[in-house]
Residue, then its C-alpha position, 0 to 999 in steps of 0.5 A: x500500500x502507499x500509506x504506511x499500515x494500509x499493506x493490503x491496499x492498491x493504486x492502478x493506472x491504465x491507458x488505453x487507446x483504440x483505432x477505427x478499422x481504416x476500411x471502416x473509415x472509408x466506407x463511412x466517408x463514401x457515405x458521408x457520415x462522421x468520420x471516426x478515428x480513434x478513442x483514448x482513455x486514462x484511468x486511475x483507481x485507489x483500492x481501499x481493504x478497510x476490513x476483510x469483508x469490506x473493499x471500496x474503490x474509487x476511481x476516475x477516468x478521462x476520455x478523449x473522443x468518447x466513441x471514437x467521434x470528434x464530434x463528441x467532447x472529451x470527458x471525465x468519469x467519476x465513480x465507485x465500487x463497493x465489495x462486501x465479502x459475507 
């Protein structure tokens, strides 16, 4: 863990990109629909064990061109996960 007596806690990044088949995009253009291009998201979660039944993770996200669109605006994600163990 990163503070000192939480050893069972976890920190994780992530990043991720994704490509639109460039045949995909062609056939699009000859429609004349958007072009789609790509989509990148970064992600950050801290993982919080407060006891051994009982787990909470937050996290957020930052996404560039949601749907691989420009014509989306980027984005900010925010949300959490609560695990209880019976």
């Amino acid at each position: 863990g990163l503070i000192p007596g939480r050893e069972l806690d976890l920190v994780s990044v992530g990043w991720v990109r994704t490509d639109v088949n460039p045949q995909l995009q062609m056939r699009e253009a000859a429609a004349g629909m958007a072009l789609l291009t790509n989509e990148r998201l970064m992600e950050f979660n801290y993982t919080g064990q407060f006891t051994s039944w009982l787990q909470i993770r937050p996290g957020v996200q930052y996404d560039v061109r949601p749907g691989a669109a420009s014509t989306h605006p980027n984005t900010w994600v925010y949300g959490i996960q609560i695990k209880a163990t019976l």
